[in-house]
C-alpha positions in Angstrom: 99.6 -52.5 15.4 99.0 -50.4 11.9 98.0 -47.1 11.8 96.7 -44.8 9.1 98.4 -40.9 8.9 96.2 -38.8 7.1 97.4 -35.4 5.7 93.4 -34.0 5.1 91.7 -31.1 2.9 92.8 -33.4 -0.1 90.7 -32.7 -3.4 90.1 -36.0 -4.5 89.2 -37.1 -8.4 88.9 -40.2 -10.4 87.0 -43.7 -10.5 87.0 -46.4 -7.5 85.7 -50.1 -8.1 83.9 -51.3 -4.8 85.3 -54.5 -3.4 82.7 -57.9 -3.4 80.4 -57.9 -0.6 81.7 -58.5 2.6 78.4 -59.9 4.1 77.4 -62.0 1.0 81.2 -63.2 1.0 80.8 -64.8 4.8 77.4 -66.3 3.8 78.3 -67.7 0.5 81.5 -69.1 1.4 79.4 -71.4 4.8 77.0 -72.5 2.2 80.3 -74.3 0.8 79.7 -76.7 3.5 76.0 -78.1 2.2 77.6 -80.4 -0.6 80.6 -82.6 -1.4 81.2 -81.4 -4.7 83.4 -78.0 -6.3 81.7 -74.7 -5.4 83.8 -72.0 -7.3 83.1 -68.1 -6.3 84.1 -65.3 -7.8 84.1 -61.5 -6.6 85.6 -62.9 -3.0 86.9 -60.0 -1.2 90.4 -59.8 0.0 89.7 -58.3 3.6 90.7 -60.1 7.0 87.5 -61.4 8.1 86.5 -63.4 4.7 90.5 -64.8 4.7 89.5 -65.6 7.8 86.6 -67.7 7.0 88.3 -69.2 4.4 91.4 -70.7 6.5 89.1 -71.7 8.6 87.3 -74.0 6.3 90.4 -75.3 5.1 91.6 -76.0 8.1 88.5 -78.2 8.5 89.2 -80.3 5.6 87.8 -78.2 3.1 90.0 -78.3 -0.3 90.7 -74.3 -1.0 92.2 -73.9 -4.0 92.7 -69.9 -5.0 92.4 -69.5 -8.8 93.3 -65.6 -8.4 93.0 -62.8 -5.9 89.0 -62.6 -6.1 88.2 -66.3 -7.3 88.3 -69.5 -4.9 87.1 -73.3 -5.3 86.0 -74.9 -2.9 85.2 -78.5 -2.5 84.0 -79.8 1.3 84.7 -83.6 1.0 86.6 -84.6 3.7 85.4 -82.5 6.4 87.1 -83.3 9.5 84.4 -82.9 12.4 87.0 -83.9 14.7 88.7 -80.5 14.1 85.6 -78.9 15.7 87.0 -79.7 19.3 90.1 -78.6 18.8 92.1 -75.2 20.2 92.7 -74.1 17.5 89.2 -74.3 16.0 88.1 -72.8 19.5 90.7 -69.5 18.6 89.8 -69.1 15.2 86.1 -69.0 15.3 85.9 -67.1 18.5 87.6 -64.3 16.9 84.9 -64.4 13.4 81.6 -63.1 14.1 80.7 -64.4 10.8 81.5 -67.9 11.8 78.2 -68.6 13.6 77.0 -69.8 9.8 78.8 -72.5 9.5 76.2 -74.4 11.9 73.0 -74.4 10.0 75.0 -76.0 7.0 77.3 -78.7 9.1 74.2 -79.7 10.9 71.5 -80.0 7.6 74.8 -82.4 6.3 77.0 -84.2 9.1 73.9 -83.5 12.0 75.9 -82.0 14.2 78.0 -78.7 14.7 79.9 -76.9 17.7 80.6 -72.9 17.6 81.8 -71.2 20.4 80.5 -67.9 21.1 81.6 -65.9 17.9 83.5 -62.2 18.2 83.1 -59.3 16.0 82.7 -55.6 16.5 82.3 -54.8 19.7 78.8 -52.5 19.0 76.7 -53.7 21.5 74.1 -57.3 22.3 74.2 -58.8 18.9 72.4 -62.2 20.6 71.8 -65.3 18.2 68.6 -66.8 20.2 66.9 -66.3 16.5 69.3 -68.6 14.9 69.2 -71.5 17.3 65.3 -70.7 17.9 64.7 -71.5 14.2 67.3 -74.3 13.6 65.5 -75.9 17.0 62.3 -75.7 15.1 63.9 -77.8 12.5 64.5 -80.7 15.0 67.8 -80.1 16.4 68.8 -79.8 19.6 71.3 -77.2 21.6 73.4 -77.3 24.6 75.4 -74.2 25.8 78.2 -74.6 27.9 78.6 -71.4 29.5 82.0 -72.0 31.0 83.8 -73.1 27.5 81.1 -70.3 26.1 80.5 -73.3 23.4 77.2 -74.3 21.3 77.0 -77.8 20.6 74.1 -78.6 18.4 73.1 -82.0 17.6 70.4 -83.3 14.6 69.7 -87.0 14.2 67.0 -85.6 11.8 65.8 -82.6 10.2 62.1 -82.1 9.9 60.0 -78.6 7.5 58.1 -76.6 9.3 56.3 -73.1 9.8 58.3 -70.5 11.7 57.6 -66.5 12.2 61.1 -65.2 13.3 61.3 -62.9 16.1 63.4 -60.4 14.4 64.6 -60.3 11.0 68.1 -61.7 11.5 69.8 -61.6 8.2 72.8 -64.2 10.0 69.9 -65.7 11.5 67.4 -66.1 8.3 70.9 -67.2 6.8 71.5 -69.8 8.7 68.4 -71.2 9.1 67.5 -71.1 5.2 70.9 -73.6 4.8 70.0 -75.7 7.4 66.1 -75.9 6.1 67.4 -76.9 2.2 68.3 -80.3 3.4 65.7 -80.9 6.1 63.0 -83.2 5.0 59.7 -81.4 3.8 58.5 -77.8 3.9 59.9 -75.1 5.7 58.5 -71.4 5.7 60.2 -68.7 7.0 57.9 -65.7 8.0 59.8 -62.5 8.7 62.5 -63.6 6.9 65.2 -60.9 6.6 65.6 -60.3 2.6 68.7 -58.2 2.1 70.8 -58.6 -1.3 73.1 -60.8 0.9 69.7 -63.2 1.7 69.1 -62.9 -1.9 72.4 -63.7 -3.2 72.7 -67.0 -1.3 69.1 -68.2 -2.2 70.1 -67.8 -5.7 73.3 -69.8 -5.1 71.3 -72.2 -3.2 68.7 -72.8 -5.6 71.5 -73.3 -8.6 73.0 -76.1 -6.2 69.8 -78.1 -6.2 67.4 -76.5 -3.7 63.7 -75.2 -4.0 63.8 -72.1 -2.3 60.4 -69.7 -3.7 59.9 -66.4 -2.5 63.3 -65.0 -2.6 63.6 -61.0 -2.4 60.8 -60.8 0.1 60.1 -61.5 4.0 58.4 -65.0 3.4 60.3 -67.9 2.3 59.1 -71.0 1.4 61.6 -74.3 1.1 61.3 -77.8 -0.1 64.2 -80.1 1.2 65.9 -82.1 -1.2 68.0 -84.9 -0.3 71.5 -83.8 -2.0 72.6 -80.4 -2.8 75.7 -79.7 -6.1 78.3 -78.0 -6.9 77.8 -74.4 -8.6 79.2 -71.1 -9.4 78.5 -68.0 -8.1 79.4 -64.6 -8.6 79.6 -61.4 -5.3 77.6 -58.6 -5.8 79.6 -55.2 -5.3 79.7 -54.4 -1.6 76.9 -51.4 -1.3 78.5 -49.9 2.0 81.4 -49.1 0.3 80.0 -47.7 -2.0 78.2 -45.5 0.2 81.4 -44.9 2.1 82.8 -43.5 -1.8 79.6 -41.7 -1.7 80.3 -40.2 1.6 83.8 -39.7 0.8 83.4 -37.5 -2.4 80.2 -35.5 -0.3 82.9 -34.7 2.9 85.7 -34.0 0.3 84.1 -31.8 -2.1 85.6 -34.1 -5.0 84.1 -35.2 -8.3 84.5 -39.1 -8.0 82.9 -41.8 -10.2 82.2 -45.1 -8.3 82.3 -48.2 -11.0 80.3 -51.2 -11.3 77.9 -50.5 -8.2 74.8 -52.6 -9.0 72.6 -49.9 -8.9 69.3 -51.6 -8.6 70.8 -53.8 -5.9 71.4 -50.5 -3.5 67.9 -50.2 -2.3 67.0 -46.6 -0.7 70.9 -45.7 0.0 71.2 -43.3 -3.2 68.0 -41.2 -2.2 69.0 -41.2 1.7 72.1 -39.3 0.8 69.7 -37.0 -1.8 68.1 -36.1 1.6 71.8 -34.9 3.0 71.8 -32.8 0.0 74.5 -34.8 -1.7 73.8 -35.0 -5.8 74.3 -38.3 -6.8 73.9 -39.4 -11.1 73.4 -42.4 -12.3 75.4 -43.4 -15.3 74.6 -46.8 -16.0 75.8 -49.0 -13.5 78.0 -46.1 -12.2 77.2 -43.2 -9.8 78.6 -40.1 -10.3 79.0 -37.9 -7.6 80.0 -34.0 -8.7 82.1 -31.9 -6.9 80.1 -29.9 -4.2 81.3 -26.8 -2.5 78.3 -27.5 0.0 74.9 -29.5 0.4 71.6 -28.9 2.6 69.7 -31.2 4.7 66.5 -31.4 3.5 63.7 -31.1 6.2 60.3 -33.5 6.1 56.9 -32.2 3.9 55.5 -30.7 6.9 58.9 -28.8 7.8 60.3 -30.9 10.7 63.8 -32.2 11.1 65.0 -35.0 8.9 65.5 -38.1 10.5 67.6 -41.4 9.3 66.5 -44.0 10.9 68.5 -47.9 10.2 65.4 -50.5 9.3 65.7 -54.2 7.9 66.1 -54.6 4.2 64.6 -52.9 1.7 64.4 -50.5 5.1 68.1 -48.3 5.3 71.1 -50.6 6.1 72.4 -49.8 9.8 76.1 -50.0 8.5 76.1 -47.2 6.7 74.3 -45.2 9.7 78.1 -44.0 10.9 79.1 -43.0 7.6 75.8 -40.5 7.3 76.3 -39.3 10.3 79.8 -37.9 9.9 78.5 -36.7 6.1 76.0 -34.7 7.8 78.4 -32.6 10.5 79.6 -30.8 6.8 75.6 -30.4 5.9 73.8 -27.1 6.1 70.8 -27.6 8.6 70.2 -31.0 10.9 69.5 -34.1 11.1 69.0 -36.8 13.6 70.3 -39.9 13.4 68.7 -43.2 14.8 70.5 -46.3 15.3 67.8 -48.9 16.4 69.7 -52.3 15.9 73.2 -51.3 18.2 73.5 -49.6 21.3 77.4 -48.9 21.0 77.6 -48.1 17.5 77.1 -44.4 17.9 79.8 -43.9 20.6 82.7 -43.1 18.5 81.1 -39.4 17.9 82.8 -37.8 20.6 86.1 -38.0 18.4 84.3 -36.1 15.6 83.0 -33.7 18.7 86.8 -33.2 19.4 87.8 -32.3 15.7 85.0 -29.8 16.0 81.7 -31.1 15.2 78.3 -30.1 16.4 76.6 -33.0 17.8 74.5 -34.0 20.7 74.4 -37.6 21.9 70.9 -37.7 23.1 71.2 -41.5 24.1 73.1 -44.6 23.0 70.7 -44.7 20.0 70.2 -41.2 18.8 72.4 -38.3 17.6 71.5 -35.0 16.4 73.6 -33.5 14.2 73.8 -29.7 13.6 75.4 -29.5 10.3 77.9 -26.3 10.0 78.3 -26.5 5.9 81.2 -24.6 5.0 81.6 -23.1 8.0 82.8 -26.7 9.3 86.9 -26.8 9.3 87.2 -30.0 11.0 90.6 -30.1 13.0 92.9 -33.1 12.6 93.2 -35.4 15.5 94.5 -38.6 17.0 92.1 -41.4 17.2 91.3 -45.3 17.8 88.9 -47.0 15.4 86.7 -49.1 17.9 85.1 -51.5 14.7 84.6 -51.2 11.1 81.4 -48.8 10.4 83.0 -46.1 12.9 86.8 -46.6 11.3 85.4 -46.0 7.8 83.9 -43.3 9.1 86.6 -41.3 11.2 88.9 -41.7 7.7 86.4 -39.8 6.0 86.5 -37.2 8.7 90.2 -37.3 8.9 90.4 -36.6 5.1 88.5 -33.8 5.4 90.1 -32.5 8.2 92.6 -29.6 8.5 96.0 -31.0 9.1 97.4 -34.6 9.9 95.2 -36.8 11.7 96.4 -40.5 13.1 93.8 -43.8 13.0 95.2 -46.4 15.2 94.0 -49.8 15.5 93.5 -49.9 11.8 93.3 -53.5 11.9 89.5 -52.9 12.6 88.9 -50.8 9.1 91.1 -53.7 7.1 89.0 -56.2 8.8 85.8 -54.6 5.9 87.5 -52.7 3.5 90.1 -54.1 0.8 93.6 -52.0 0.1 91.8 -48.8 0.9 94.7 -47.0 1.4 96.1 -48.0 -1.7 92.6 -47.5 -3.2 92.2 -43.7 -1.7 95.8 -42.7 -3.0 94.3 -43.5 -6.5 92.2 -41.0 -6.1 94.7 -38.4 -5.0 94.5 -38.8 -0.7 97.4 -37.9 1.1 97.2 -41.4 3.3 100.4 -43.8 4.7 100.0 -47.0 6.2 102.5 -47.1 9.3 
């Protein structure tokens, strides 16, 4: 297994392009599934998970054909259903969280679809009741074998309806929006989740032939159509790396320009880390992020302690939760920090509590963070990433760090984030891949 050495206390300087979107990427590339005809996509990102997908569906019987390192056609024409009950199919999907979305799109087509229960990062209850709640609705029907840990739904026909979801689920709202685009009738989705991601694949939906209205906010409203086409669609930049870059140049103390970031796409990200402290310029379609010898937590109107709480969409995204936190240990003043959605996400903080930094784990959701500012010489350490928010985050840390620092189980950080070694030694880091 792969691990990052990280000589730290690196000043970093230059530009960085963020990759495609990794969670538009494993939405986009199920939707595939809806039609028979060529779907090209560009902007695909060339990280584990999506390659993942993507062997997957060719293993299926979906023609892949790779045009270059970002750009893919896909044409799903001879879709082998048989393949479904397979081993292999079994392995593969078991290990892709992301795979769960290939059932709302086989079972609006073929009427049937079989997922065993999908992996992922390991970050806490991540349950998909509002997924199979809301393709039930549609008139489909689930069994759960809890020996083989296998969902077998089954569809003889898809009916509109009115649904209020229980949470907004972007997966969930995913999945249920391509199943609902070839169900006959209405369909409206209350409490839809509307992240860029949502957005993105509504967009890409509706040039394929489907009536989807109300796209950007938490009520959707569809119109089945009988046949959906073939189209081409283009990945937003992905917006948690670029608040990782954002985080990167804030822990560093380096001048760094991130490229191409589709500003008006990242919601509140750029004025959450404003409340860190961190200056951020807009250039453009570029941030700018100036070198910093230090930055202050800024403290609410009526002078209590700034809280960052995760939220659904145009709320603060929770992937990005890990990378504040870690920003925040080299902050003047405190903060606390409030993961809602995941009850194991915050548990990698005792690592950054070994290299030095003041934090107090108040419960699996919260963490305060007293920030030391320039006081704060992280030590270098040896560490395990335990998924792909915390990995990201512990390099940052590492980078900053005095000394050499070892990530193992690097596998987890490649799994989200494309060549970011190779990227990061761009911009002057002292990293090796071993």
């Amino acid at each position: 297994m792969a691990s990052f050495v990280i000589k730290g206390k690196q000043k970093l300087a230059g530009e960085i392009i963020p990759q495609g979107a990794k969670n538009e990427a494993l939405q986009v590339i199920c939707a595939v599934l809806l039609t028979d005809e060529k779907v090209t996509i560009h902007n695909i990102p060339d990280i584990i998970d999506v390659n993942n997908l993507i062997d997957l569906l060719a293993n299926m019987g979906v023609t892949v054909q790779q045009i270059n390192r970002h750009s893919y056609s896909f044409q799903a024409d001879q879709v082998n259903l048989d393949y479904l009950h397979t081993p292999e199919f079994y392995a593969k999907s078991a290990s892709l969280r992301g795979s769960v979305m290939i059932i709302g799109p086989l079972t609006a087509r073929f009427g049937k679809a079989l997922i065993p229960k999908p992996g992922g990062d390991k970050i806490g209850r991540r349950r998909l009741d509002t997924h199979f709640i809301g393709i039930q609705k549609l008139g489909a029907e689930f069994e759960y074998d809890p020996e083989r840990k296998v969902y077998e739904v089954k569809a003889d026909k898809l009916t509109g309806t009115y649904m209020h979801l229980d949470e907004a689920s972007v997966t969930g709202t995913a999945n249920i929006l391509m199943t609902a685009v070839l169900a006959e009738g209405t369909t409206t989705i209350y409490n839809a989740a509307c992240e860029p991601y949502l957005q993105q694949l509504s967009k890409m939906l509706n040039r394929m032939g489907a009536n989807i209205t109300g796209v950007a906010s938490n009520l959707l409203t569809i119109k089945g159509v009988k046949k959906l086409h073939g189209c081409e669609h283009t990945i937003l930049p992905d917006m948690i790396e670029v608040g990782s870059f954002i985080g990167l140049a804030a822990m560093t103390g380096s001048a760094i320009t991130i490229k191409n970031v589709a500003y008006d796409q990242l919601g509140i990200i750029p004025d959450s880390f404003r409340k860190l402290g961190i200056q951020i310029e807009r250039r453009g379609n570029d941030i700018f992020v100036p070198e910093q010898p230090s930055y202050t937590i800024e403290s609410f109107i009526d002078g209590s302690i700034m809280t960052l709480a995760d939220a659904p969409w145009p709320g603060l995204t929770p992937d990005l939760l890990s990378v504040f936190l870690v920003v925040a240990t080299k902050a003047k003043g405190t903060v606390l920090i409030h993961q809602k959605m995941f009850e194991s996400r915050l548990f990698f903080v005792d690592k950054l509590i070994d290299m030095g930094a003041q934090i107090i784990l108040c419960d699996p959701h919260r963490a305060t963070v007293i920030g030391q500012g320039e006081n704060l010489n992280l030590r270098a350490a040896k560490m395990t990433s335990p998924d792909i928010r915390a990995g990201i985050a512990l390099l940052i840390a590492a980078l900053s760090a005095e000394g050499t620092s070892i990530i193992n189980n690097i596998d987890q950080i490649d799994r989200g984030y494309q060549d970011i070694d190779i990227r990061l030694r761009a911009l002057g880091a002292h990293i090796e891949r071993v």
